[in-house]
N, C-alpha and C positions, 0 to 999 in steps of 0.2 A: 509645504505642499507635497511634497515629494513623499515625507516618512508617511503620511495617513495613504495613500496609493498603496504603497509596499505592503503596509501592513495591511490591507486589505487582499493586495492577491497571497500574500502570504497566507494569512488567516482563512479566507476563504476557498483559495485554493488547498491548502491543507485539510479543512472540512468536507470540502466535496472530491476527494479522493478515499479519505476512509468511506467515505458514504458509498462512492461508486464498488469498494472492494467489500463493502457487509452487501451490498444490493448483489454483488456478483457471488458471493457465498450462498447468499436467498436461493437463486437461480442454478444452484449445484446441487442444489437441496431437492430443489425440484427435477432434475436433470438426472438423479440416480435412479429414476426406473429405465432411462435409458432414452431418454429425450432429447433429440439432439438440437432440435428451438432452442428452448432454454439453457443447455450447454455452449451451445454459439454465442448468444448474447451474452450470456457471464463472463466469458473469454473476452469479448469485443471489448466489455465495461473493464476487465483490467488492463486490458491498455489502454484505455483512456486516464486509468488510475496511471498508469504508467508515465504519462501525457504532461498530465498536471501535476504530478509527485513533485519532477524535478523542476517546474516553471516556482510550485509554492517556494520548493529548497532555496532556490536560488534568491528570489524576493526575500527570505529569511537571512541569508547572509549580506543581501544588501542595505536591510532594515539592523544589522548589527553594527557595520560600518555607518550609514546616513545617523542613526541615535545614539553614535560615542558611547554603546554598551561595551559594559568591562565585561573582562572577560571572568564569568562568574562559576561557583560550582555546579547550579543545575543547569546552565548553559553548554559545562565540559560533558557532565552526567548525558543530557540531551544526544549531545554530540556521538558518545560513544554507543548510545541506543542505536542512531541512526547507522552507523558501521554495521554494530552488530544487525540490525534488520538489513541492508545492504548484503551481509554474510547468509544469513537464512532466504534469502531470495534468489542469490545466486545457486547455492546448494541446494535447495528444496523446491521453488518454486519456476525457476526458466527452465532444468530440465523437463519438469513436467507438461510444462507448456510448447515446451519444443515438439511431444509428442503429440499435441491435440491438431499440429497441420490438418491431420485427414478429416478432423471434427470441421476445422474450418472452410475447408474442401469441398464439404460437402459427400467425402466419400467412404465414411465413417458407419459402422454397422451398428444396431441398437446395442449389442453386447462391446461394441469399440467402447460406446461412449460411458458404458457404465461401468469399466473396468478403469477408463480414465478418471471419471467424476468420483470412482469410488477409492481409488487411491488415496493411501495411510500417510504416508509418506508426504505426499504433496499436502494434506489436507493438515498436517502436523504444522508443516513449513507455512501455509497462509494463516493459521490461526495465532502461530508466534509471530507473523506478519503486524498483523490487524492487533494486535496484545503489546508488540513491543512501539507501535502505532500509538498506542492509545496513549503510554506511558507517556513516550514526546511530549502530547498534546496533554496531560496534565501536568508535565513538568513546566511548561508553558505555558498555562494559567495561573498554577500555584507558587511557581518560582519558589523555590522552597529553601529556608537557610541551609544549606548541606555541608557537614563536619571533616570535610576532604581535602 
């Protein structure tokens, strides 16, 4: 009774965090003419991705203990993606966010918000987010025999 729960908030919380951070991308897209609506909510929607990231994580390490999974190569492979996105979020993406305070303030000027939303650098860092995201989640359907 227990593994089909896990693997539920697992699964599902894992899906509705990439969802939340491609819907917050949408809304950055929209936000570079200097919109500070939609730059607000895109930030709000990543922390909620932030929310449920670690609630899925965890359900995933419970769900490997409760089904006696070995410890396998696309399991380790997984593992290391998630480091590395770990590492490109800490360097690329909470600086960024650290400076959108005044956006969430409310006290952000049309030219604030588009020098934020149009940032290279951050936008580098969330799309190798969302990319090395994806990888996870098809290493974790396809389980794949891996030669390592």
């Amino acid at each position: 009774m227990l593994y089909p729960i896990l693997l539920g908030v697992h699964g599902y919380g894992m899906c509705l965090a990439l969802l939340l951070l491609v819907a917050s991308e949408l809304l950055l897209i929209v936000a570079r003419r200097g919109q500070a609506t939609p730059a607000r909510a895109a930030l709000h929607l990543g922390r909620y991705a932030g929310i449920v990231v670690p609630v899925g994580v965890l359900a995933g390490i419970a769900l490997f203990f409760a089904g006696g999974w070995p410890l396998t190569a696309w399991l380790v492979a997984s593992l290391v993606l998630v480091a590395l996105l770990i590492v490109v979020e800490r360097r690329f993406v909470s600086p960024w966010r650290a400076r959108s305070r005044p956006l969430l303030e409310g006290t952000a000027s049309s030219d604030d918000v588009r020098v934020l939303v149009r940032d290279t650098r951050a936008l580098l860092g969330r799309a190798a987010m969302m990319g090395l995201f994806g990888l996870v989640v098809l290493l974790m359907i396809v389980k794949p025999r891996l030669g390592f």
